[in-house]
N, CA, C and O atoms as a GROMACS GRO file, in nm:
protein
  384
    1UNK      N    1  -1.852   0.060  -1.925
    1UNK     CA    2  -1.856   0.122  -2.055
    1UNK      C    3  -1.767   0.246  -2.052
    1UNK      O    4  -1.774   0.332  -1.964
    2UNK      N    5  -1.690   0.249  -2.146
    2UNK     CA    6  -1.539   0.393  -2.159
    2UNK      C    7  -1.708   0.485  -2.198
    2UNK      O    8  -1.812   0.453  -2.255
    3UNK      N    9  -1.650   0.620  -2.124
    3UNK     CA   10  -1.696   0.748  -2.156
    3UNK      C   11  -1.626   0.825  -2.300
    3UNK      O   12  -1.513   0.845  -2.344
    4UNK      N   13  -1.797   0.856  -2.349
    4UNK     CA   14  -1.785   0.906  -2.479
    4UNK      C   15  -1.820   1.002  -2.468
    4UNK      O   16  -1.916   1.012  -2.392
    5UNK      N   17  -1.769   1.126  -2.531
    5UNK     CA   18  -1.820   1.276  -2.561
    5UNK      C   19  -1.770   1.378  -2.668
    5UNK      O   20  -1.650   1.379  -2.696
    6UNK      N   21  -1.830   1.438  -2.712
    6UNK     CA   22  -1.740   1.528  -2.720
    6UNK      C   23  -1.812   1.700  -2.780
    6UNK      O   24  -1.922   1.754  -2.774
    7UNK      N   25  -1.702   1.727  -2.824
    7UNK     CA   26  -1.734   1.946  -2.752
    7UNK      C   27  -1.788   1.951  -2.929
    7UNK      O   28  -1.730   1.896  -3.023
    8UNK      N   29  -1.912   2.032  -2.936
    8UNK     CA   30  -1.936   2.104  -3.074
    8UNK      C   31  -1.939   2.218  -3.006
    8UNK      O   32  -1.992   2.247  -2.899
    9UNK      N   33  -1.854   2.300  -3.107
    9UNK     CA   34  -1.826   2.423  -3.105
    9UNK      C   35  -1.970   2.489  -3.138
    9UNK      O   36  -2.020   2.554  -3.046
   10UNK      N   37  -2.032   2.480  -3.244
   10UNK     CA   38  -2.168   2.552  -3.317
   10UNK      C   39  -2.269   2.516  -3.229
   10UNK      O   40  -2.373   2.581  -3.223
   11UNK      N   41  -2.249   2.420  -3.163
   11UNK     CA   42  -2.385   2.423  -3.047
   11UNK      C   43  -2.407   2.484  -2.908
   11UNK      O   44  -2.508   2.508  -2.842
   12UNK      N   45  -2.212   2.509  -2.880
   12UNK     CA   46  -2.223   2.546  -2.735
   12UNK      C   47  -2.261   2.442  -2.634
   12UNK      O   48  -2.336   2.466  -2.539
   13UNK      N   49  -2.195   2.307  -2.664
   13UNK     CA   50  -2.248   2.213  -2.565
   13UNK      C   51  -2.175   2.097  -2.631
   13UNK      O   52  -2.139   2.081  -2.747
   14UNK      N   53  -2.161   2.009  -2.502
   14UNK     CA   54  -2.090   1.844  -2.532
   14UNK      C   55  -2.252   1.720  -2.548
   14UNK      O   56  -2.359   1.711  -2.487
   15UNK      N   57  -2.201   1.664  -2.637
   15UNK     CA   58  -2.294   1.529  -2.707
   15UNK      C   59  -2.253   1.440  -2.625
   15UNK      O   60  -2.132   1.444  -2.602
   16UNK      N   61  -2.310   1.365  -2.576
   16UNK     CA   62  -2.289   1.231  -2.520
   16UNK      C   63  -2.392   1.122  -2.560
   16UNK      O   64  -2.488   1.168  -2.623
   17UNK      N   65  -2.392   0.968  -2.536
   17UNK     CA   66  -2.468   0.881  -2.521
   17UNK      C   67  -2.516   0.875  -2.429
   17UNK      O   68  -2.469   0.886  -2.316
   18UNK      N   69  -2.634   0.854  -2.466
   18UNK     CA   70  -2.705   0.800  -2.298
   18UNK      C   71  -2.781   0.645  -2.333
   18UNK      O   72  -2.845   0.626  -2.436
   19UNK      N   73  -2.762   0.538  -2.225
   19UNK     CA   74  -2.909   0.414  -2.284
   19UNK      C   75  -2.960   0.377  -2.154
   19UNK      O   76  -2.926   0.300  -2.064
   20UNK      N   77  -3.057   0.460  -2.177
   20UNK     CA   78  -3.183   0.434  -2.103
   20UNK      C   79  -3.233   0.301  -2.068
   20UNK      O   80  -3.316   0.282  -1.979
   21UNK      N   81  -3.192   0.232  -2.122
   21UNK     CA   82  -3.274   0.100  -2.106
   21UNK      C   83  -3.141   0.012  -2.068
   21UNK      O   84  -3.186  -0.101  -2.087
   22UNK      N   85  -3.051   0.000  -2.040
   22UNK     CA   86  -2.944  -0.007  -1.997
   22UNK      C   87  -2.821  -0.025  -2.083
   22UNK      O   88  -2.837   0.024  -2.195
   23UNK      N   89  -2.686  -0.089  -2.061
   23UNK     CA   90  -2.593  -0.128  -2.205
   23UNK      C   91  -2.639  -0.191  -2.306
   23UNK      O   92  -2.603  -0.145  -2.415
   24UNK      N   93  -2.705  -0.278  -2.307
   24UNK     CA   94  -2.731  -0.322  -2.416
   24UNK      C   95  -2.851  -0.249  -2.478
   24UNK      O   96  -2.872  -0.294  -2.591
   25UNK      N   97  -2.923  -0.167  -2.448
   25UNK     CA   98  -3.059  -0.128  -2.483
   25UNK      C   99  -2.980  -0.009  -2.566
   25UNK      O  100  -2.863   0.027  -2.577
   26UNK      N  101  -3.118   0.034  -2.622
   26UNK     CA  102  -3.058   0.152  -2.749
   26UNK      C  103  -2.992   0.266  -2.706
   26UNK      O  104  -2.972   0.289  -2.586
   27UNK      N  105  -2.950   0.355  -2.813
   27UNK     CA  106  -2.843   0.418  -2.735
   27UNK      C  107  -2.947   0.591  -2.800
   27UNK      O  108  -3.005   0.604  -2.907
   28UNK      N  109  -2.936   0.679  -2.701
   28UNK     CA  110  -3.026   0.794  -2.702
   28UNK      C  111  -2.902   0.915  -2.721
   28UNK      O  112  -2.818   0.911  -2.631
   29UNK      N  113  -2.878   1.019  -2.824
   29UNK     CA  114  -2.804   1.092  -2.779
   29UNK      C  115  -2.847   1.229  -2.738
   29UNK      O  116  -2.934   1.288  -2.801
   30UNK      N  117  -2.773   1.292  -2.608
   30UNK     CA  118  -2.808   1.360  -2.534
   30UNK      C  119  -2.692   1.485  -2.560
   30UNK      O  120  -2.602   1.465  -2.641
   31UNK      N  121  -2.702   1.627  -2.481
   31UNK     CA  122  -2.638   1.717  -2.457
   31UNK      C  123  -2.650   1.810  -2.360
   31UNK      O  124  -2.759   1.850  -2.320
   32UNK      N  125  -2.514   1.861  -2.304
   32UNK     CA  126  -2.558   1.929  -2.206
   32UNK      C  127  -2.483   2.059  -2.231
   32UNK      O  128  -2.373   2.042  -2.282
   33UNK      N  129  -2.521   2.191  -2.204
   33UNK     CA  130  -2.476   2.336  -2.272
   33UNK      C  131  -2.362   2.373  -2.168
   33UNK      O  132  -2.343   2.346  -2.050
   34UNK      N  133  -2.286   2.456  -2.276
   34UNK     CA  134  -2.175   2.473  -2.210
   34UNK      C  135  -2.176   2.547  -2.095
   34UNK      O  136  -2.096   2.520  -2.005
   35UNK      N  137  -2.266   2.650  -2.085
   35UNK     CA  138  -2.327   2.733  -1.950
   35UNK      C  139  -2.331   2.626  -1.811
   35UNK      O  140  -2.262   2.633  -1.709
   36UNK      N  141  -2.422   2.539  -1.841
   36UNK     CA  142  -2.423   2.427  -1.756
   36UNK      C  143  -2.288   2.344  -1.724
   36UNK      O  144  -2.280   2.322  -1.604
   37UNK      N  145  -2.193   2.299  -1.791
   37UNK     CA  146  -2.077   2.258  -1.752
   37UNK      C  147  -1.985   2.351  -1.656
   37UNK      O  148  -1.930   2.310  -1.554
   38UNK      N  149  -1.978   2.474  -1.703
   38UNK     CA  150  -1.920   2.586  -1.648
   38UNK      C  151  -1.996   2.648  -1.548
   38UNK      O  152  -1.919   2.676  -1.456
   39UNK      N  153  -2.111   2.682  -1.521
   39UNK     CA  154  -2.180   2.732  -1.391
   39UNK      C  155  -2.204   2.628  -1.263
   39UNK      O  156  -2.198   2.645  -1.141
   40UNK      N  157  -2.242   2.479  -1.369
   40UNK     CA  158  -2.264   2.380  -1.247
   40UNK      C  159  -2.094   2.262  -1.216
   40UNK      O  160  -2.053   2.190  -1.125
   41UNK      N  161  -2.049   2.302  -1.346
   41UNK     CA  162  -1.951   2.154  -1.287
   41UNK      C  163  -1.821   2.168  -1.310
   41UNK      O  164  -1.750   2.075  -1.347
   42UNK      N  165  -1.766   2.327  -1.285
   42UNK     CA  166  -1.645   2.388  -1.259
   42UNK      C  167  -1.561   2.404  -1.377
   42UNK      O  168  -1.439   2.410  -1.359
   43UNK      N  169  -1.612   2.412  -1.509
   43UNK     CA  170  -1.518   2.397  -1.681
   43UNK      C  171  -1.498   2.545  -1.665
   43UNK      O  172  -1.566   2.636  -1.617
   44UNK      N  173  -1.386   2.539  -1.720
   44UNK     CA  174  -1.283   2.701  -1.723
   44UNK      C  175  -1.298   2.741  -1.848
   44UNK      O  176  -1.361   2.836  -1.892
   45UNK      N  177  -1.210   2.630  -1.921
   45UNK     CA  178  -1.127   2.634  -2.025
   45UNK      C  179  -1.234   2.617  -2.157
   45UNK      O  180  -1.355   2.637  -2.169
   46UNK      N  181  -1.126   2.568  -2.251
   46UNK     CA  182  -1.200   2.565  -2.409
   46UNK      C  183  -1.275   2.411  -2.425
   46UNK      O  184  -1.252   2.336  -2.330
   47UNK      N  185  -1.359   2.359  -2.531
   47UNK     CA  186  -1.364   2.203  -2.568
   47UNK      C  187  -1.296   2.104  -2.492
   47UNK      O  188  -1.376   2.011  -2.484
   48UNK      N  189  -1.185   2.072  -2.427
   48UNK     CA  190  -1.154   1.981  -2.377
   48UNK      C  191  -1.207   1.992  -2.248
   48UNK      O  192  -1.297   1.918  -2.208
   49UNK      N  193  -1.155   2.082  -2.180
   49UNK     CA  194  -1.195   2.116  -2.088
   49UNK      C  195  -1.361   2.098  -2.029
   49UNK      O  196  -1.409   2.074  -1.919
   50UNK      N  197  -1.409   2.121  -2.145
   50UNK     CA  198  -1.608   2.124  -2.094
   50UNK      C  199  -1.567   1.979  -2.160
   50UNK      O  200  -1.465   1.990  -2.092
   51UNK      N  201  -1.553   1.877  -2.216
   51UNK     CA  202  -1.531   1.753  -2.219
   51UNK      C  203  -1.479   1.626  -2.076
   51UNK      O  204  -1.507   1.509  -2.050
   52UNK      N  205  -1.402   1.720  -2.022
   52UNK     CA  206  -1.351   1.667  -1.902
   52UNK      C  207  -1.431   1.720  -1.791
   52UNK      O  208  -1.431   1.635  -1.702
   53UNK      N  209  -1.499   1.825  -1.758
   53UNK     CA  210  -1.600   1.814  -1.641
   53UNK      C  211  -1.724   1.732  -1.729
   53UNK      O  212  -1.789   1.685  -1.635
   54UNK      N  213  -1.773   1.700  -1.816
   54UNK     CA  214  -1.856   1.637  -1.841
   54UNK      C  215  -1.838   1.472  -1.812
   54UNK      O  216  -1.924   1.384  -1.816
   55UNK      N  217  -1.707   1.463  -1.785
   55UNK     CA  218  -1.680   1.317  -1.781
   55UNK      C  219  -1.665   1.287  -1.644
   55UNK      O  220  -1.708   1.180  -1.601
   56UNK      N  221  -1.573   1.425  -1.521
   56UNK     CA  222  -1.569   1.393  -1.405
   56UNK      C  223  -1.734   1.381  -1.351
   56UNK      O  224  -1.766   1.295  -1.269
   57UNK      N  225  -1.841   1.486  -1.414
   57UNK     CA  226  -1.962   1.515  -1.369
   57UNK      C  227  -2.019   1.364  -1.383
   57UNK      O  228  -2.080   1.324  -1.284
   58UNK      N  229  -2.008   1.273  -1.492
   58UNK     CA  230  -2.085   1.184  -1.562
   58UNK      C  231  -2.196   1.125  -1.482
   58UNK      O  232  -2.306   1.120  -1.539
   59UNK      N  233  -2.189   1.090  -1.390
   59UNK     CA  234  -2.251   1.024  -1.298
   59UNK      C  235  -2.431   1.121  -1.236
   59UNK      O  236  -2.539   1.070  -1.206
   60UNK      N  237  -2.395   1.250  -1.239
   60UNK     CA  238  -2.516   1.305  -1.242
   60UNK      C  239  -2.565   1.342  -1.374
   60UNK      O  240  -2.684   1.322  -1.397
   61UNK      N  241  -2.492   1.391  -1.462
   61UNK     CA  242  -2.516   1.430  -1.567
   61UNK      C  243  -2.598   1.300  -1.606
   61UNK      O  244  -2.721   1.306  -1.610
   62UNK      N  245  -2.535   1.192  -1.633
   62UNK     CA  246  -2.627   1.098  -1.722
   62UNK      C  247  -2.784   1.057  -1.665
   62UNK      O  248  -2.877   1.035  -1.743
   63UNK      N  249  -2.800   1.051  -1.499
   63UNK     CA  250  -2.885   1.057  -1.464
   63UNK      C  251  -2.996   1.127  -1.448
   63UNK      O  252  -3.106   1.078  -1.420
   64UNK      N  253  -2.968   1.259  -1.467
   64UNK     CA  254  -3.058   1.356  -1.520
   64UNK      C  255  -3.112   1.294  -1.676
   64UNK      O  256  -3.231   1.265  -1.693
   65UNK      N  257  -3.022   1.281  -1.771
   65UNK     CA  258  -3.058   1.296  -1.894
   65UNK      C  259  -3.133   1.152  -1.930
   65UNK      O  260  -3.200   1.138  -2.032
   66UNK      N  261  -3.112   1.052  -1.833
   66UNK     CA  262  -3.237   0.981  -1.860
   66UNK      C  263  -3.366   0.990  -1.793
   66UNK      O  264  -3.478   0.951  -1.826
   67UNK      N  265  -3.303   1.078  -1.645
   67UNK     CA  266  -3.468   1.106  -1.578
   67UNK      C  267  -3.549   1.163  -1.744
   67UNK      O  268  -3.624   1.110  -1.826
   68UNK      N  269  -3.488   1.280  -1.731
   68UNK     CA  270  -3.533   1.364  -1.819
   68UNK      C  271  -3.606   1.303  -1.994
   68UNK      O  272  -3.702   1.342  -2.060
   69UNK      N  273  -3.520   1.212  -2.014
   69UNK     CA  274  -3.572   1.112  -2.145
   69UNK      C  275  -3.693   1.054  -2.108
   69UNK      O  276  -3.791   1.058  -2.183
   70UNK      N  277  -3.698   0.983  -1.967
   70UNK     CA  278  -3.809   0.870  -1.936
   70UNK      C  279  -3.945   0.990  -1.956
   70UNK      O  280  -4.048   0.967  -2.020
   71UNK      N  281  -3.914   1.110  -1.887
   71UNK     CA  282  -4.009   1.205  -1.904
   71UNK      C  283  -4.122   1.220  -1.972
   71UNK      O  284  -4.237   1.206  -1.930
   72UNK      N  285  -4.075   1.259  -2.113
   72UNK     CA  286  -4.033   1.296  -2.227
   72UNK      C  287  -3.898   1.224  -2.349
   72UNK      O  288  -3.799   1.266  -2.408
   73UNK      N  289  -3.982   1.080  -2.333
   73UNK     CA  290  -3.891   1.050  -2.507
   73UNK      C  291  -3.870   1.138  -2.628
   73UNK      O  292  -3.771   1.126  -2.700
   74UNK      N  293  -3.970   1.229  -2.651
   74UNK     CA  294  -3.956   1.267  -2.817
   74UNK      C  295  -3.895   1.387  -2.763
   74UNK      O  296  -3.836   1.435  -2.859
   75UNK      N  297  -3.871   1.479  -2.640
   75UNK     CA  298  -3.834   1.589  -2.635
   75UNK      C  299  -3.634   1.558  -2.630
   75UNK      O  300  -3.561   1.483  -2.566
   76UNK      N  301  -3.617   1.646  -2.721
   76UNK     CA  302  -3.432   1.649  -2.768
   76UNK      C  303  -3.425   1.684  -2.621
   76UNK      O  304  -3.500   1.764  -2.565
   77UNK      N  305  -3.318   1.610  -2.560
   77UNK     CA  306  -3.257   1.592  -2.503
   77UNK      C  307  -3.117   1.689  -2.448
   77UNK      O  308  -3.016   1.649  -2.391
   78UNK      N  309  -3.154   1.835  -2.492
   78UNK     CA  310  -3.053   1.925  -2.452
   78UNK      C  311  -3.045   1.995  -2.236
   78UNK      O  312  -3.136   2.049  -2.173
   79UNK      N  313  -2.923   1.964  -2.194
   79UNK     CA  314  -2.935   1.983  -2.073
   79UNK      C  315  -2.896   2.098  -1.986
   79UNK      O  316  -2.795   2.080  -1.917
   80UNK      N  317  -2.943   2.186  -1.979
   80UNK     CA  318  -2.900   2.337  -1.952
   80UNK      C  319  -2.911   2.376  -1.773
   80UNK      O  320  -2.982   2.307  -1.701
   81UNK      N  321  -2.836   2.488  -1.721
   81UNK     CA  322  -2.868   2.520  -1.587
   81UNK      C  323  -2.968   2.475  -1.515
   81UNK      O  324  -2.950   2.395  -1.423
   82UNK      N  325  -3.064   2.511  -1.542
   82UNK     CA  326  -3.218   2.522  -1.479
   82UNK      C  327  -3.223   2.346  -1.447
   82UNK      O  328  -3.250   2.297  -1.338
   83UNK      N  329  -3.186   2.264  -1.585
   83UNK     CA  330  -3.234   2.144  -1.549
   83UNK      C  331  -3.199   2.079  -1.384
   83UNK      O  332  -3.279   2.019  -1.313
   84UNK      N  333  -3.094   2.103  -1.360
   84UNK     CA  334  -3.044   2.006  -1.257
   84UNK      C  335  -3.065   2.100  -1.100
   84UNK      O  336  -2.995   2.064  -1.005
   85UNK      N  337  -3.145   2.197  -1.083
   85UNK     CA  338  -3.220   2.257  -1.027
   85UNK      C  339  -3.370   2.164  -0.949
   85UNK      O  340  -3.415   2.165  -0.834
   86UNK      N  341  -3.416   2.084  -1.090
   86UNK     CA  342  -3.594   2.008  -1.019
   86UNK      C  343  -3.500   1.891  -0.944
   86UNK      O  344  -3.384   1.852  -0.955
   87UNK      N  345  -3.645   1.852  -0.845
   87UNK     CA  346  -3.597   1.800  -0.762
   87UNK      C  347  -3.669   1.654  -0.822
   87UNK      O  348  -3.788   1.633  -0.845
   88UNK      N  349  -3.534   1.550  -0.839
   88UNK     CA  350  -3.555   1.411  -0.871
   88UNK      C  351  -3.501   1.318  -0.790
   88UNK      O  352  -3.398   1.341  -0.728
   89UNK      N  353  -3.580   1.175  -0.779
   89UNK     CA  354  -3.537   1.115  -0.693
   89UNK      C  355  -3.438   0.961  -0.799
   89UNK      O  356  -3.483   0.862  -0.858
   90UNK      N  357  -3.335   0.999  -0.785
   90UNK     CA  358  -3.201   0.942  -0.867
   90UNK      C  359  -3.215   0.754  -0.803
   90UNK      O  360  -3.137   0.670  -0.848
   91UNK      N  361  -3.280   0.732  -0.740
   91UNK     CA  362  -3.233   0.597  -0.656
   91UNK      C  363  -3.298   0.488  -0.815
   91UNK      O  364  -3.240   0.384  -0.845
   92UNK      N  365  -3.368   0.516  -0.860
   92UNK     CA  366  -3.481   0.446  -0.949
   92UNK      C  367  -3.404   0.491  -1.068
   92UNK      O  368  -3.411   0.410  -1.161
   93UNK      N  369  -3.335   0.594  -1.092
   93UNK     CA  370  -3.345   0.644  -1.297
   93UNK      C  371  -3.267   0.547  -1.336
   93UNK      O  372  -3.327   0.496  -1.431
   94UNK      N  373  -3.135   0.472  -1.313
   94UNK     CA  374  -3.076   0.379  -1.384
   94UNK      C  375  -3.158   0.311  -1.398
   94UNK      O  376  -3.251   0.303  -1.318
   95UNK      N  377  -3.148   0.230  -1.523
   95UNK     CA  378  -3.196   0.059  -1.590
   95UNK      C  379  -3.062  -0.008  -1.553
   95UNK      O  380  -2.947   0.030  -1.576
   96UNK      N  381  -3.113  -0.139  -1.480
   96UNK     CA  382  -3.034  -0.219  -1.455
   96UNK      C  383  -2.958  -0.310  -1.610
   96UNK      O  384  -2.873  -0.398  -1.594
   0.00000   0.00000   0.00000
């Protein structure tokens, strides 16, 4: 699946898809704050930039944000510093 994202300025954070239940299953949208791109996953620059560590990151990022969904379904889905701090065990969060 091509990586989708992209930068809102008024939120301070990149939107992505996430599906929990795997490609074909529904699609959840998620975010992660720009603090978090830039403290945890090296973004310098403006919108593109926090777009492109969100895409090199993708691989943890998305896995958090479905740990974090399976959690908590109804809780919005915003992904900040602190999150990627608890300690989760990643071998299980994908849906096949």
């Amino acid at each position: 699946m091509e990586f989708d994202a992209i930068y809102c300025f008024d939120r301070a954070s990149v939107l992505f898809p996430i599906y929990p239940d795997g490609p074909s299953g529904r699609r959840v949208i998620a975010e992660i704050s720009e603090d978090a791109l830039r403290n945890l996953f090296g973004a310098a620059g403006g919108g593109d930039s926090l777009v492109q560590a969100c895409k090199e990151h993708f691989d943890v990022i998305e896995q958090m944000a479905v740990h974090l969904h399976r959690r908590d379904p109804h809780r919005p889905l915003l992904l900040a510093t602190g999150d990627f701090s608890l300690p989760v065990e990643f071998s299980n969060v994908s849906a096949a």
